[in-house]
C-alpha positions in Angstrom: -16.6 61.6 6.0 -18.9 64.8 5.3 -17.4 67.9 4.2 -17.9 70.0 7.5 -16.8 73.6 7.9 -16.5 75.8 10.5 -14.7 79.1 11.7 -11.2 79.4 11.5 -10.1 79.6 15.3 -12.3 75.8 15.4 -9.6 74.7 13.5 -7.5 72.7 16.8 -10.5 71.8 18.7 -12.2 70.4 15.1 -8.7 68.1 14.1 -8.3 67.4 18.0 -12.1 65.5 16.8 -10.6 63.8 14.1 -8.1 61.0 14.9 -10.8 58.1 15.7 -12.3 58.5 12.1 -8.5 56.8 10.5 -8.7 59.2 7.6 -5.9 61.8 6.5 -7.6 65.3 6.6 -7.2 67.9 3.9 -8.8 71.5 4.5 -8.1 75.1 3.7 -9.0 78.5 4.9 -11.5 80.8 2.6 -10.9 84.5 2.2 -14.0 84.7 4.7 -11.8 83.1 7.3 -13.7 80.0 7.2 -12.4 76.4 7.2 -13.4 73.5 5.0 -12.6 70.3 5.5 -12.7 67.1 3.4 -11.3 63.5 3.8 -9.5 63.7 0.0 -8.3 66.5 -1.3 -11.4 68.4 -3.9 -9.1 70.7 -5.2 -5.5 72.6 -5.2 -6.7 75.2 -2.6 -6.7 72.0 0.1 -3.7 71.1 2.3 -3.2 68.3 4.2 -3.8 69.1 7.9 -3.0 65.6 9.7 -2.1 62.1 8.1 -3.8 59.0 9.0 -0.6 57.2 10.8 -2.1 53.8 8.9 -2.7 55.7 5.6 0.7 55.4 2.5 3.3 58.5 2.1 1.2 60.6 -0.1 1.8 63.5 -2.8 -0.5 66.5 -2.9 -1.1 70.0 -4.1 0.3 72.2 -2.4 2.6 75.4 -2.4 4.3 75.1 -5.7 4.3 72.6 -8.2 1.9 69.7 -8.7 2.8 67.2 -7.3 4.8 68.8 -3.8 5.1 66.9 -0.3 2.3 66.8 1.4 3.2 66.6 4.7 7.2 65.4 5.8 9.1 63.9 3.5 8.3 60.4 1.8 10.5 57.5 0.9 10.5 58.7 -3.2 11.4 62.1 -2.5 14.0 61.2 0.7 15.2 58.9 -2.6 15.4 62.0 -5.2 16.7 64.5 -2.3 19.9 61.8 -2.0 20.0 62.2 -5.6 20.6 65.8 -5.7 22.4 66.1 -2.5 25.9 66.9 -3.9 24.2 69.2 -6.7 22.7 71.2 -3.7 25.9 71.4 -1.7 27.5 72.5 -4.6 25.1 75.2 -5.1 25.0 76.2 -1.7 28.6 76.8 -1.2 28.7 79.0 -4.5 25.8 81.4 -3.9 26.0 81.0 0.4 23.0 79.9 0.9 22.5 77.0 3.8 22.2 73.4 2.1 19.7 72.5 4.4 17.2 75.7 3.8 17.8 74.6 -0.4 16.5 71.0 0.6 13.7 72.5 2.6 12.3 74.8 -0.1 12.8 71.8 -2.4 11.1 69.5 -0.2 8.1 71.5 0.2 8.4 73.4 -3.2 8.4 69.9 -5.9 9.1 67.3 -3.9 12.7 67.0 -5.6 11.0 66.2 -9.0 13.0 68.4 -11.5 9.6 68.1 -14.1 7.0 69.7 -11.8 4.9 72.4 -13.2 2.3 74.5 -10.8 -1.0 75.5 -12.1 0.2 79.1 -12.4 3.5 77.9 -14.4 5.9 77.8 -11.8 8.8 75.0 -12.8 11.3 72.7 -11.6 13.2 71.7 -8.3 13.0 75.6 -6.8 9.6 76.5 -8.0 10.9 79.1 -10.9 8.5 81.6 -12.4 10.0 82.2 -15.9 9.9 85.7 -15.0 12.3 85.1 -12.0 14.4 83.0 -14.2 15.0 85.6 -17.1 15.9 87.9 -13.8 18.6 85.6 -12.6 19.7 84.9 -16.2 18.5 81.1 -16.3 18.8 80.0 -19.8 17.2 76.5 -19.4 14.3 76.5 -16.5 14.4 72.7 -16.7 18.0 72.3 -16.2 17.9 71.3 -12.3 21.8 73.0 -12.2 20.6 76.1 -13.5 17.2 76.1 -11.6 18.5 75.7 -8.5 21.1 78.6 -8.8 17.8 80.6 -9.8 16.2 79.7 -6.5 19.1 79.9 -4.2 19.5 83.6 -6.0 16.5 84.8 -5.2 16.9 83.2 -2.1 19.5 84.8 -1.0 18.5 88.1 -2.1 15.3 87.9 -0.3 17.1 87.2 3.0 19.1 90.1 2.3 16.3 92.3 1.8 14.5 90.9 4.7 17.8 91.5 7.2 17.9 87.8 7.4 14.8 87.1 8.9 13.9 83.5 7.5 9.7 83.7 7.9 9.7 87.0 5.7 12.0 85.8 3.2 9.7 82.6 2.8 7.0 84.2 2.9 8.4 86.7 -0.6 9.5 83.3 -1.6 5.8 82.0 -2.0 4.0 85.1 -2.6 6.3 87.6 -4.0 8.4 90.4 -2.3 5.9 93.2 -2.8 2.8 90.8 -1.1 5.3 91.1 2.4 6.0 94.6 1.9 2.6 95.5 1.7 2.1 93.8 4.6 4.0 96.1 6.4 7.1 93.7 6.6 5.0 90.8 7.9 3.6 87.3 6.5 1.0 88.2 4.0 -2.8 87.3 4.9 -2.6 84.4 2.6 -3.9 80.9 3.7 -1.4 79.0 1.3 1.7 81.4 2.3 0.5 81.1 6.2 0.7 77.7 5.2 4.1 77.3 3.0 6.0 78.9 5.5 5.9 76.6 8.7 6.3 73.9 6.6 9.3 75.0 4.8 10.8 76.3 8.3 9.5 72.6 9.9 12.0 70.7 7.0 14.2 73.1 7.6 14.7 72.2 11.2 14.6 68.7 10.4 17.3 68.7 7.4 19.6 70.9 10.4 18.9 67.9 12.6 20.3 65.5 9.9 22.9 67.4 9.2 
């Protein structure tokens, strides 16, 4: 397949195109508004926009750390999410944060591998800046205990801040608190975070479901 790339309101009519070529589809939007596509994925900046349905469960980069979930959940991470199931609940019922939204933000976040690192230094099952661990007083980033009652923290006080409106408190999740503030209280104008937060809210929905 051909790198193609085309204006960003293209973007349903050009993957309604695709399904005949049996290839998963990666693509991102530029700061010029313009979409690229690509059959693998050149670089961190592409997400994957539909899945061949013959193609493997795949890892990507995405969001947070490398590697994340690309797109759902796959069998290794549905394995590691089992894993830290009671660790989450445990969490969640100290700091009052829903299990399910922990296991979304993990999902798409690292994928439920505790050893992820992001290209900008982001670490662990929640994603942790180091600055936004020293803030919530994590004393080991790479502990998954501690880590997660970093996240679910700042989680919570991002909701909080946000009057509970879920989309904005992703959003501050992903780019930072000040990026949706200057926004005017909205989702920041940022492909990846226009990207992070339907797929966090999509797992979030899907962990409720299974719940």
């Amino acid at each position: 397949m051909h790198f193609l790339r085309s204006a960003a309101l293209l973007l349903p009519l050009a993957l309604a195109a695709v399904p005949a070529c049996r290839a998963d589809i990666y693509g991102f939007v530029d700061e010029d508004g313009t979409t690229h596509f690509s059959n693998i994925q050149l670089d961190a900046r592409y997400r994957l926009y539909k899945r061949d349905p013959l193609s493997r469960p795949q890892v990507s980069y995405g969001a947070g750390a490398e590697p994340v979930v690309a797109s759902g959940v796959p069998e290794n991470a549905q394995v590691s999410g089992r894993r830290y199931a009671s660790l989450i609940r445990e969490v969640a019922r100290e700091e009052r944060v829903d299990a399910a939204l922990l296991h979304a933000v993990i999902a798409v976040e690292s994928g439920y591998n505790a050893r992820a690192v992001s290209a900008k230094g982001a670490v662990g099952l929640m994603q942790l800046m180091p600055d936004t661990a020293r803030r919530y007083a994590v004393r080991d980033i790479w502990d998954p205990l501690q880590n997660l009652r970093g996240g679910a923290r700042y989680l919570r006080d991002l909701l909080a801040m946000f009057n509970d409106n879920l989309s904005l408190a992703l959003a501050a999740y992903n780019a930072g608190e000040k990026a949706v503030i200057r926004a005017g209280h909205r989702i920041p104008p940022f492909a990846e975070t226009r990207s992070y937060v339907p797929r966090v809210l999509e797992h979030y929905t899907r962990y409720r479901g299974g719940a």
